[in-house]
Each structure stands twice: as structure tokens, then as C-alpha cells.
N, C-alpha and C positions, 0 to 999 in steps of 0.2 A: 504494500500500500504506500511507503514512503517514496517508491519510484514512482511510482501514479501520483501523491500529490507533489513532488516536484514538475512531473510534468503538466498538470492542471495549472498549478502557478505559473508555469512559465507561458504555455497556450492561454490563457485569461490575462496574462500581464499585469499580478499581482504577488504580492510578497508571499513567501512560502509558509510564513508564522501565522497567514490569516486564514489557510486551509486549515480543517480539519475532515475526518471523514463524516463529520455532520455539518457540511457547507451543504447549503440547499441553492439547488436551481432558486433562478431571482436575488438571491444575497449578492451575486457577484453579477456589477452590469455585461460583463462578456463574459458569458457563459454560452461556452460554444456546442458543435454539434458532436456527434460521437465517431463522426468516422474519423477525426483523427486520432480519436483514442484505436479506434479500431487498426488505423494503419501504423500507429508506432506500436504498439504489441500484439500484432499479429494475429486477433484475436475476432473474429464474426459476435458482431450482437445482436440479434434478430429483432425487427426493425418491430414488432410485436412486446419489446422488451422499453423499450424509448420510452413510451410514456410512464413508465415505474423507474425511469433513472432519476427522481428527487434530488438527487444528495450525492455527494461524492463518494461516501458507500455503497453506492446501492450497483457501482460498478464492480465492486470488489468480486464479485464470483465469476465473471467473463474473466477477470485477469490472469491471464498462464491458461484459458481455458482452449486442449487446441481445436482445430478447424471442425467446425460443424458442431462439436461439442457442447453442452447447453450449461445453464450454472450449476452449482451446487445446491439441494435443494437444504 
């Protein structure tokens, strides 16, 4: 997770100290889309899944997930 919020902070272009994994969609004005989470770790998130991404947690179970593979339940 601490590679995923460095990389949040750095795609949103805010400081790393003001992630947590309870940053929610809206707290941050550039809060972007998922594929580039999807194309730096290599990771498919089913486009079905978008609307439950809230928070910067709520990525945590795509992450290391591999190809086609779904999250943990």
C-alpha cells in the first residue's frame, strides 16, 4: 500500500503525508481515473468495480492482483 500511496500523491500532485488509505474520492480536487493505477501495476480492475473505488483503500485488493484475476474477497 505505501507504493500505491506514493504513487496517488505523486498522480494527484499532493504531498504524501496527506494520503492515507482513508483519502476518499472528493477530499482530493485531482483525483484521477484508474487506468493509470491500472497501467503502473499491471493490474485489470473491472470497470464494474469503479464505482466502489471511494477511498484509496478500496484499491488495495487489485494491487499485485494478476491478469484477469479478481480481488480478494
Amino acid at each position: 500500500m505505501d507504493e500505491f500511496l506514493d504513487f496517488a500523491a505523486a498522480l494527484l500532485d499532493v504531498p504524501r503525508e496527506t494520503l492515507t488509505p482513508e483519502t476518499a474520492f472528493g477530499s482530493v480536487p485531482a483525483w484521477d481515473s484508474v487506468m493509470e493505477t491500472e497501467a503502473r501495476f499491471g493490474v485489470p480492475i473491472p470497470l464494474e468495480a469503479v464505482p466502489n473505488l471511494l477511498k484509496l483503500a478500496d484499491f488495495a485488493p487489485y494491487l499485485g492482483a494478476g491478469a484477469g484475476a479478481h480481488p480478494r474477497e
